[in-house]
C-alpha positions in Angstrom: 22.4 -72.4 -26.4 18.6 -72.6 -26.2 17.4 -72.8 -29.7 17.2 -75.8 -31.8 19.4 -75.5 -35.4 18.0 -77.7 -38.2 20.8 -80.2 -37.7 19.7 -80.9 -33.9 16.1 -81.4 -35.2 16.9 -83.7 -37.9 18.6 -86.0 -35.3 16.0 -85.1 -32.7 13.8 -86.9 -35.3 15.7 -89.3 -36.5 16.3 -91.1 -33.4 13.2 -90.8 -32.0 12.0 -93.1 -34.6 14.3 -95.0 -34.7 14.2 -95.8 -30.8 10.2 -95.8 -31.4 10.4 -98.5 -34.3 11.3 -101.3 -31.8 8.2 -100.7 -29.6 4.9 -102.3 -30.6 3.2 -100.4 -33.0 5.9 -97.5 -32.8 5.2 -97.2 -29.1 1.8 -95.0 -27.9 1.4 -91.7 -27.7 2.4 -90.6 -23.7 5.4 -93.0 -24.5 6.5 -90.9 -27.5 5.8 -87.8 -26.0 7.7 -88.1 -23.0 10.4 -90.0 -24.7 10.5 -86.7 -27.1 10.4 -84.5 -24.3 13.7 -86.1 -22.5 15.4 -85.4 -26.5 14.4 -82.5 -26.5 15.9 -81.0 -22.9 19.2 -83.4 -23.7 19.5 -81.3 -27.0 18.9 -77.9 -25.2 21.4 -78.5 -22.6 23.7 -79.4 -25.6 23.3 -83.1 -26.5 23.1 -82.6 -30.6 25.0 -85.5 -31.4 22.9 -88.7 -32.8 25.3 -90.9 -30.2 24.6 -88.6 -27.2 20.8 -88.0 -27.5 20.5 -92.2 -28.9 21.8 -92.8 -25.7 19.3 -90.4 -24.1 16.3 -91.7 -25.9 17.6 -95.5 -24.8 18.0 -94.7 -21.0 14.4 -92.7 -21.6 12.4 -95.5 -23.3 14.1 -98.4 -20.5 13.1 -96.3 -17.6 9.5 -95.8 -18.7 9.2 -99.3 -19.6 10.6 -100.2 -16.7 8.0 -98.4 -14.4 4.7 -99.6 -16.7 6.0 -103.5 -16.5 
């Protein structure tokens, strides 16, 4: 499946801000982006689920935290 239904991008934003809201300021903008980005190819490779791409955007946000500390 390659397009997005209006489901997937409800939980597309849903947990990005959620993963987002613990970072200072709701994280900057590269960090969002590429956070979104990692979502985004979860979803189109059929992650739609808020657990599965939560889990995504968790392993997303540690490893690019990870490399900037």
């Amino acid at each position: 499946m390659t397009q997005i239904d209006e489901r997937t991008m409800a939980n597309l934003d849903v947990v990005l801000e959620e993963i987002c809201r613990s970072l200072p300021h709701g994280g900057d903008h590269e960090l969002r982006k590429a956070t979104a980005q990692k979502l985004l190819d979860s979803a189109l490779q059929g992650n739609r689920t808020l657990g599965e791409l939560t889990d995504v955007a968790r392993a997303a946000l540690a490893e690019m935290t990870k490399r900037s500390a």
